[in-house]
BADREN-907400 format. One record per residue: y, z negated, x negated of N, C-alpha, C in turn. Coordinates in steps of 0.2 Angstrom, whole numbers, plus 5000, padded with zeros to 4 digits. Atoms other than C-alpha are relative to their C-alpha. Layout:
<nodes>
YZXYZXYZX;...
</nodes>
This chain:
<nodes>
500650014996500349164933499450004996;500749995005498549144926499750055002;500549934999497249274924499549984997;500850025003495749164918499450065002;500549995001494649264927499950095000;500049935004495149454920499849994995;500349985009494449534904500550004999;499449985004495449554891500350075000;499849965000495649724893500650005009;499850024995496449684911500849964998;499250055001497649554904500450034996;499549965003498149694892500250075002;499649964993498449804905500749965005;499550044997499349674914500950004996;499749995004500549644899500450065000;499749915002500849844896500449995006;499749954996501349884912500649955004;499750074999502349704915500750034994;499549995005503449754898500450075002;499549944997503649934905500449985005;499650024993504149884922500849964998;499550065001505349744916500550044993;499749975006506249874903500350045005;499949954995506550004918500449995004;499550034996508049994927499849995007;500249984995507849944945500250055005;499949954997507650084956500350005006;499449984995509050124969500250065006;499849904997508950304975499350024998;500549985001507650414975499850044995;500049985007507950484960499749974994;500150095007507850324948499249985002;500749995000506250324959499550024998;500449945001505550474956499949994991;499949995005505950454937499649954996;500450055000505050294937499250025001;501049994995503350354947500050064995;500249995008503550504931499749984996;500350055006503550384918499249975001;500550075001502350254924499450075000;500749965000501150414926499850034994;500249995006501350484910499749934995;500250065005500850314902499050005003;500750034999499150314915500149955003;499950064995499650194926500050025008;500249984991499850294944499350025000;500749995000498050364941499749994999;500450055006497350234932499249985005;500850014994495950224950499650075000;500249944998495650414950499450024994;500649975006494050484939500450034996;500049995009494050534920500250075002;500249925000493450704927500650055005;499349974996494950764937500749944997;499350035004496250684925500749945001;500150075001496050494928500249964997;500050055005496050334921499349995000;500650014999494250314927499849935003;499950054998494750144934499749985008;500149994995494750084951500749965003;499350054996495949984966499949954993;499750095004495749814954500650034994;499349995005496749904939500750015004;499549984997497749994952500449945002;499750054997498149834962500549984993;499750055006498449734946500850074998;499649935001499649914941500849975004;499450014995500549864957500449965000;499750074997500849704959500449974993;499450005006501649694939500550055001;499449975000502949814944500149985006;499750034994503449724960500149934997;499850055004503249564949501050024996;499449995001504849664939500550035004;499349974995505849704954499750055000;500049934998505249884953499350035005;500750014997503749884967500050105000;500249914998503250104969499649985006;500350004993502750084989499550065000;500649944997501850264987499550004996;500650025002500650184976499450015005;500450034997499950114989499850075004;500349954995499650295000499850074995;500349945002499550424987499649994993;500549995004498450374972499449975005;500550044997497550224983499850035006;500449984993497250295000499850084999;500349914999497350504999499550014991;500450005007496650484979499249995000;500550054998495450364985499450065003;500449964996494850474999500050074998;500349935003494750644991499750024996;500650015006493850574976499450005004;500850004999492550514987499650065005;500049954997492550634999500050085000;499749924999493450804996499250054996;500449955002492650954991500350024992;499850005007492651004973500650035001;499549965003493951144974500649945001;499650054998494950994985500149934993;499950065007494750864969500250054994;499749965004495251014958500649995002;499249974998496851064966500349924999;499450084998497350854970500049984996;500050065006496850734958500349994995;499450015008497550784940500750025003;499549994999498850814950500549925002;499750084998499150644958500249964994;500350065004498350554944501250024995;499449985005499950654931500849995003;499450014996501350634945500450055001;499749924997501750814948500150015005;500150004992501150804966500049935003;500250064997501150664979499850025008;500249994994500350634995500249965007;499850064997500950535009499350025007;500550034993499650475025500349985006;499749994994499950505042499449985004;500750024996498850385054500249975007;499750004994500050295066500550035005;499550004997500650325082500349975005;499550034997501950305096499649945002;500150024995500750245108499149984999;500850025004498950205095500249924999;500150065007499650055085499650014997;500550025005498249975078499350045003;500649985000496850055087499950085000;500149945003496450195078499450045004;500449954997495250265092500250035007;499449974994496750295103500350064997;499649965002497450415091499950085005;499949934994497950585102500250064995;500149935004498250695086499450045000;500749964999496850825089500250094998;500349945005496050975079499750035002;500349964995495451105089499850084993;500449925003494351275080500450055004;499749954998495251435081499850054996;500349965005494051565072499849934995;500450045007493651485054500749944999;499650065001495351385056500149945005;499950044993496051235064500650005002;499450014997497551195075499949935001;499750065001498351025072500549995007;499550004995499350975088500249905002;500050084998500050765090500749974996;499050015003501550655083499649944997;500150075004501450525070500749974999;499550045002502650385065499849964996;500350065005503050245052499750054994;500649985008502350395037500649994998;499850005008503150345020500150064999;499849955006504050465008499750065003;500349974998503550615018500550064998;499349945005505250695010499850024993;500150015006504650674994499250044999;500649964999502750724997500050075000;500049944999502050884993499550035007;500549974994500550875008500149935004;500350084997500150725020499250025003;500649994997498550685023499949975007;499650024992498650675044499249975002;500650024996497150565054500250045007;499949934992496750715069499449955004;500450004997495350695080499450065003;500249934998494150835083499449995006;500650004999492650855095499450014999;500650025001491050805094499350065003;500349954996489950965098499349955005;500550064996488450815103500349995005;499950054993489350725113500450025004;499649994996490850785118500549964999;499650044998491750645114500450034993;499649975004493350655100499749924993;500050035006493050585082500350024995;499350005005494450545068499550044994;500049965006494550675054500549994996;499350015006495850695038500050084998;499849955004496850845035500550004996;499450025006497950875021500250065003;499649954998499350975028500450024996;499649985004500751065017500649985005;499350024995502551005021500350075000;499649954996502951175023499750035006;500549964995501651225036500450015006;499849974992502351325052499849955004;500150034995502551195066500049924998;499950065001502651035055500849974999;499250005002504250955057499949935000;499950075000504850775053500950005000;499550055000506150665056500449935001;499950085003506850515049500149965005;499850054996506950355056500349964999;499550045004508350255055499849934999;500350075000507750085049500749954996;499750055003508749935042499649984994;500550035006507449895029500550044996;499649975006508349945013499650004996;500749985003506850035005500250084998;499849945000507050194994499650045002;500449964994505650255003500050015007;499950014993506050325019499550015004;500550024993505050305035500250075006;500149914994504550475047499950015005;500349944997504250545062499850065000;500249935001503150695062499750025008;500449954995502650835076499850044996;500449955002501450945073499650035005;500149984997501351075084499550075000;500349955001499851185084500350044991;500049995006499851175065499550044996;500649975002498851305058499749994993;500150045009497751245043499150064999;500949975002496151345034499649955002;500650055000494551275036500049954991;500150065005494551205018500749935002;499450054999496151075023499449945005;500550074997494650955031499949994996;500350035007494150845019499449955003;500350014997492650805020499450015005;500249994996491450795031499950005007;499650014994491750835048499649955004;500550064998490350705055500349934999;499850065006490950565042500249945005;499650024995492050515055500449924997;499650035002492750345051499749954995;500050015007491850305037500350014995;499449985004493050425027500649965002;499550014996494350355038500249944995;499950065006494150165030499850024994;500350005008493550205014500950024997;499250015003495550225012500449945003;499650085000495950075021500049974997;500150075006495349945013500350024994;499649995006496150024996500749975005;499450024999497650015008500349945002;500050065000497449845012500149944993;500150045008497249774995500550014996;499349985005498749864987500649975005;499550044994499949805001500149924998;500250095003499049644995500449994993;499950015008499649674977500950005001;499349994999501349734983500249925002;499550074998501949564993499649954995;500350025004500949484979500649994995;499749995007502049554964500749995005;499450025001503649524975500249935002;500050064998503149364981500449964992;500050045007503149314963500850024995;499349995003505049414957500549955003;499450064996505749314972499949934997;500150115002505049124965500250024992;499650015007505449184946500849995000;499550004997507249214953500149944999;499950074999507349034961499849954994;500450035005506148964948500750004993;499549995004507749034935500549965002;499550054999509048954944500149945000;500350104998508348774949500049994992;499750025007508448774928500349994998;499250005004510148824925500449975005;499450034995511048774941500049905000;500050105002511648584938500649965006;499950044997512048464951500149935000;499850075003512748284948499750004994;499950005006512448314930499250004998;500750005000510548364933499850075002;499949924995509848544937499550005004;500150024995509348554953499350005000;500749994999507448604951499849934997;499950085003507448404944499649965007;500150034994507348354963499350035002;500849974996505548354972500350075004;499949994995506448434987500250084998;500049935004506748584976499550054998;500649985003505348584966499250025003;500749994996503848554977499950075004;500249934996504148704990499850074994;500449935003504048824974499750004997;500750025003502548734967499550045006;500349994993501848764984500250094999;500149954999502348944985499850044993;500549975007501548974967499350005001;500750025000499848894972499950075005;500349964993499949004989500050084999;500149945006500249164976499550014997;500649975008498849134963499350005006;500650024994497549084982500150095000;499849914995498249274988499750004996;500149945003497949354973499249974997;500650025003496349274969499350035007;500349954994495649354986500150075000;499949945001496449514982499750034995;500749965007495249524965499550005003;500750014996493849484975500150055004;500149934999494149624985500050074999;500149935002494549754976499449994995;500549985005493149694963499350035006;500549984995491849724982500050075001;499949944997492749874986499750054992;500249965006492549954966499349995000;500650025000490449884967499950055006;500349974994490449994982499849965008;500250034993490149864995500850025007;499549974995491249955009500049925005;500150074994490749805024500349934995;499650055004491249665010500750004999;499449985001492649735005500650005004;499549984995493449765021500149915003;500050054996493149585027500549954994;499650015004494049545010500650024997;499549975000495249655010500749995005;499550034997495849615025500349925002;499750085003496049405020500650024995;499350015005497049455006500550055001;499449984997498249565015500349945004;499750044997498449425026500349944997;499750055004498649295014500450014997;499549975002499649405004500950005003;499149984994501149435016500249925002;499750074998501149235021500049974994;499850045006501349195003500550015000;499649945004502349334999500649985006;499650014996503549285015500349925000;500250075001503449095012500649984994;499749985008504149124992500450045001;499449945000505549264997500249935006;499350054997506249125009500249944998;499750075004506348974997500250014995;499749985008506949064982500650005005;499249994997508449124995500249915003;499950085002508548925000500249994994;499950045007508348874983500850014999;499649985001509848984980500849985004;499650014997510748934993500550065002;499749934999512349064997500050044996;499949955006512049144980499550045003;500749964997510249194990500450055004;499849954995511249315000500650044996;499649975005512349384987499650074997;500449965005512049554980499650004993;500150025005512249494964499249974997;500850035001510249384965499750065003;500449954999509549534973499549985005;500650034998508549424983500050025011;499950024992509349435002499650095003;500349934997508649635003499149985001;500850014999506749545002499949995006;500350024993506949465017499650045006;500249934993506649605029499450034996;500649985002505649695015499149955000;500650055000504449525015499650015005;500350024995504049525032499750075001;500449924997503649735034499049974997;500850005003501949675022499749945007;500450044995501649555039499850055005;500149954993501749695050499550054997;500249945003501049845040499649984995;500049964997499849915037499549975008;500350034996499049815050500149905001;499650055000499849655059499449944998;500350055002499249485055499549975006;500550024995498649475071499350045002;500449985000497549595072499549994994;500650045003496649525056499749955000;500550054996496449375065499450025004;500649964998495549485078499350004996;500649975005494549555063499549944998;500250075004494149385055499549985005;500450034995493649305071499550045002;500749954997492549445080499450004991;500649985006491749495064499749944994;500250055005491749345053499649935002;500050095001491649185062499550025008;500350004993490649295076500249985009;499750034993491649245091500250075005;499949944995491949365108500850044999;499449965001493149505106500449975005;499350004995494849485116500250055004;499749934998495249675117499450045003;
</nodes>
């Protein structure tokens, strides 16, 4: 794929971490995971977004994204990219309190520690101003009491950082807060969910019952309210972008290989239009995604949070219907070998479609687009 319009420093990030990834066997288990999301950090690759000054790359989401979307290019995609350097890194660089950027950061940036993010539940979905998690004052602490689902790696995390709600001394009404809990905190319990995705990140249920947390465990400003709240989306929308991006692209390299070598009446098959043209087409609907995915994360790294977010949430959505489009015609291309372990391609199907659902459906981006973009009467 081209990169006309990266520096040269970008294209030789690209490169590095395209070489590493594509040398590293693909990961399986959580281990082979874990051993990988080491590696790539001692190179500076997982906190290639996080500042200099707490034991960064000095970067932002653009390297990060680009970070992700070449190790999903080789098969090896790292899912908790997307929540612990981009979302919890993102928001306690801009946010936290210095002791809170002390304790996290080098720690994130190094791969020591991880963070998984805790926002959806049973009965929120997408409207995060339903969330019923709430944080009540008890002396100088709080108590955390509500249920999360759908959190990533929560086994593997050292904290998650949870969306509560607190009250509003003004008004009375409840507005979203971010606490980093410890996974050993009295009254935090999780439990897996059995999913058919075949993902070495598992998927959580969490309670959290009058979970007791010091006053520093707010990050943040307790007012902020959902300014910190997105100022971690959009990263999370954009890397999500990078993900169905870079797997879009391992599934069409796949079919792209075989439509060469596979020979049919004494021609190989990628010869035929009827071959050719759909992975032409799902190369164009790749280099469009990822060309809205730069432009995002270049808005969101400039600071423009309102930009960013209207661009963040295009290139997610373009991302996932590239990314699902190219994970069905390389398995076509393939034909019954597309369902064989052996191509590695039939595990994408379900993985393709989660980037349409998660972190936010595609419909609900329409929503977005429409009301906000093209100005039209909300629906909800």
């Amino acid at each position: 794929m081209t990169t006309l319009i990266e520096s040269e420093e970008h294209k030789a990030l690209r490169e590095a971490v395209a070489a590493f990834a594509n040398k590293h066997p693909r990961a399986t288990h959580s281990a082979d995971n874990r051993a990988f999301w080491q590696e790539a950090a001692k190179l500076g690759y997982i906190g290639v977004n996080l500042p200099e000054a707490h034991g960064g790359g000095g970067g932002g989401i653009t390297e990060l994204s680009l970070v992700l979307e070449e190790m999903g290019a080789a098969g090896n995609p790292l899912l908790m990219m997307i929540v612990s350097p981009a979302i919890c890194g993102t928001v306690i660089s801009r946010f936290g309190t210095e002791a809170q950027k002390r304790e996290w950061l080098p720690a994130l940036a190094d791969g020591s520690r991880l963070m998984a993010f805790g926002i959806t539940e049973p009965d929120a979905g997408s409207n995060s101003h339903r969330i019923t998690t709430t944080a009540r004052r008890d002396g100088t602490d709080w108590l955390l009491t509500g249920r999360k689902v759908f959190v990533s790696g929560v086994d593997i995390a050292d904290a998650t950082l949870v969306v509560g709600r607190t009250e509003d001394a003004r008004t009375g009404k409840l507005k979203p807060c971010l606490f980093i809990v410890p996974r050993d905190a009295e009254g935090f319990q999780r439990r897996p969910i059995d999913m058919e995705l075949n993902a070495v990140e598992k998927q959580f249920e969490l309670v959290l019952d009058d979970v007791r947390l010091p006053a520093d465990a707010l990050v943040g400003d307790e007012d902020a309210g959902l300014l910190q709240l997105f100022a971690g989306l959009n990263p999370e929308r954009i890397m999500t972008a990078a993900f169905a991006i870079g797997m879009g692209r391992h599934a069409l390299a796949r079919a792209v290989e075989y439509a060469r070598e596979r020979t049919v009446w004494n021609a190989p098959i990628g010869s035929h239009q009827a071959i050719a043209h759909p992975l032409a087409q799902a190369h164009i609907d790749l280099e469009l995604a990822r060309l809205m995915m730069q432009k995002a994360a270049h808005l969101y790294d400039a600071g423009d949070d309102m930009g960013a977010g209207e661009a963040a949430n295009m290139a997610k959505y373009a991302a996932a219907e590239a990314c699902v489009k190219a994970v069905d015609q390389a398995v076509h291309t393939l034909g019954g070998n597309g369902l064989t372990r052996e191509y590695g391609l039939a595990s994408l199907v379900t993985a393709a479609r989660v980037s349409r659902i998660a972190p936010v459906s595609r419909e609900m981006i329409l929503n977005y687009v429409s009301h906000q973009t093209l100005g039209l009467p909300k629906s909800y």
